[in-house]
Structure formats: structure tokens, C-alpha cells
N, C-alpha and C positions, 0 to 999 in steps of 0.2 A: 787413375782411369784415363784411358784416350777416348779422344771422341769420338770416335768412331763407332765405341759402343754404348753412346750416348743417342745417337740417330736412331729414329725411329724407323723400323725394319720397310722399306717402300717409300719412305717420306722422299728419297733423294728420285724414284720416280716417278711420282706426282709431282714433284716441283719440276722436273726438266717438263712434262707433260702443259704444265700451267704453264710456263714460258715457252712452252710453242704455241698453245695457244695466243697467248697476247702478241707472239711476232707476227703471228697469222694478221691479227685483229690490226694490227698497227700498219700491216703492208697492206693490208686491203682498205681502210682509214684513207692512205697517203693515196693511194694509184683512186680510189672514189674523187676526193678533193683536188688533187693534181689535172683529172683529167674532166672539170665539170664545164671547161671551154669547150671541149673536142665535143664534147655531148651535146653541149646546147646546139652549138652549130650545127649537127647531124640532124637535132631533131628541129632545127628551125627548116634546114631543106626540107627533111619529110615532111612537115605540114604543109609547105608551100608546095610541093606535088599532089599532096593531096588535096590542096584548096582549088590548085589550078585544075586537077583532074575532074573535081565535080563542077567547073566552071564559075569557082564565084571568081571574085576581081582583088579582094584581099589581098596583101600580103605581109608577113611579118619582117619588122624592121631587126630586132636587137630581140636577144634578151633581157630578160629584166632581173637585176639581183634579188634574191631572197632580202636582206636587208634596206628594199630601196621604200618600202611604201612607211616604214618607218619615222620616213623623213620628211613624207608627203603628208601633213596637215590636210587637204581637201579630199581623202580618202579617211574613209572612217573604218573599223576592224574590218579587216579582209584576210582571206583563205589562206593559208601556206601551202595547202594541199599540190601538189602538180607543178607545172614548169609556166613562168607568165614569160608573155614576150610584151613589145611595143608594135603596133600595126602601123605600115611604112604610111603618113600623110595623113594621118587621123587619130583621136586625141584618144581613142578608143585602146584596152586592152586584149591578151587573148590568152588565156589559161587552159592549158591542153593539162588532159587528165584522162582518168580510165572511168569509165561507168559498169557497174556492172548489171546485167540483166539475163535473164531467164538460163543462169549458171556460168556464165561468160561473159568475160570482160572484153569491152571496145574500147576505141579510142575518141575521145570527144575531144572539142572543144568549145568553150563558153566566151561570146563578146559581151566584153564588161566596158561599161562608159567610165569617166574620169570620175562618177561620184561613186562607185562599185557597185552598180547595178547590173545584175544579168541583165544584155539585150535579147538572147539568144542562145541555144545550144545548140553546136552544130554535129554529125556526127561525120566523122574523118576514116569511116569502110565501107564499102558498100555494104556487108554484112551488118555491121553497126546501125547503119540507114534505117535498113528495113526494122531492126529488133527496134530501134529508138522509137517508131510510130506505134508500138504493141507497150510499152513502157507507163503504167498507168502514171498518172499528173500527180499523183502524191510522192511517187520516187521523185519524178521529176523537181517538184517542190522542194523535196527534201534538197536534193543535191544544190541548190538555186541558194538555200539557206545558208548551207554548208561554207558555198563559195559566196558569199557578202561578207558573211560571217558576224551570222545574225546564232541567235540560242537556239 
């Protein structure tokens, strides 16, 4: 018998099907990881237009690695959620994130001290702004938890 009529009749295009998808999955992997410089940087400018835009005096220093509070002993479990940066001359951190409210997502972000306490949540649209004052204190809460990372 050849193999050929051993193969199961479509088996050979599901398999070319399955390995495009995982080339898919593997290029989009590589270009996500390869390019999470290019992004941070992008999004450390955009919040610093947008912090300068609503007038506060903040600004962000660095990004902060995913892996780095692991290391830091005087932070107790905290958030993965969102992107942390370091704030330029103050011990302070800032976790930009999305909130969502009455169907629609903004963009916030949250000043966390060295011990991981929210000081604040700020909101980074002027759209955002307004929905954040209509946002009842139990969302709020929740999200505050969420980002300690408390249960």
C-alpha cells in the first residue's frame, strides 16, 4: 500500500491551515515583543502631553519592566494590569490603564506611592474627565483594589 492512501482525505489541508495559523501566531508574538520599546516610549510621550495639557507639573521618567516589582521587597502584591512608568524626581509611581464607564473606555491613570497605594486617579481625556466625576465610588473602589492588588 502507499501512503498516500493512508492520508486521511483533508488531513493534509488542515495541517497546511494549522501551520499558518501558528506562523500567524509566532509573527505577531515576535513583532508584539520585539517592539515593546517603540511602545512604551510612545506612550510615555502621550501621557506627558496629556499631563502637560491638563496642567499638572508631573512627568514620567522610564518605563518600568513587568518583572521589576518582583524584586522590590517594599511593595507588597501589585497590579500587572496596564503599563507602570517611574515619575521624573519622585518616589512615586504611575500606572496608565483604561477604565471603562457608561459603555466606553478612557484612559486613566493612577499615582501609586512606594508602598502601592493609590494616591489618586487621574483621568488623561477631557472626555474621560467629565465621565470620571459621574463614575459611582464603588467602580472606583473596585479599580483602587484591583491596582494594590488586594482580593
Amino acid at each position: 500500500m502507499s501512503t498516500r492512501k493512508l492520508m486521511i482525505p483533508g488531513l493534509k489541508d488542515i495541517l497546511i491551515f494549522v501551520a499558518w495559523i501558528a506562523g500567524l501566531l509566532l509573527a505577531g508574538g515576535l513583532c508584539w515583543s520585539l517592539t515593546r520599546s517603540v511602545r512604551s516610549d510612545f506612550l510615555l510621550n502621550s501621557i506627558n502631553r496629556a499631563l502637560s495639557g491638563m496642567g499638572d507639573y508631573r512627568r514620567l521618567e522610564a518605563p518600568i519592566a513587568p518583572g521589576a516589582f518582583r524584586s522590590d521587597r517594599t511593595i507588597g502584591p501589585i497590579s500587572r494590569q496596564g503599563s507602570w512608568f517611574s515619575l521624573d524626581g519622585e518616589a512615586d509611581r504611575l500606572l496608565f490603564f483604561t477604565l471603562m464607564a457608561d459603555g466606553t473606555f478612557f484612559p486613566c491613570a493612577a499615582i501609586v506611592n512606594p508602598q502601592g497605594r493609590v494616591k489618586e486617579i487621574i483621568s488623561l481625556s477631557s472626555r474621560g474627565e467629565k465621565t470620571l466625576s459621574h463614575v459611582s465610588p464603588g467602580i472606583i473602589r473596585l479599580y483602587i483594589r484591583r491596582i494594590e492588588g488586594k482580593p
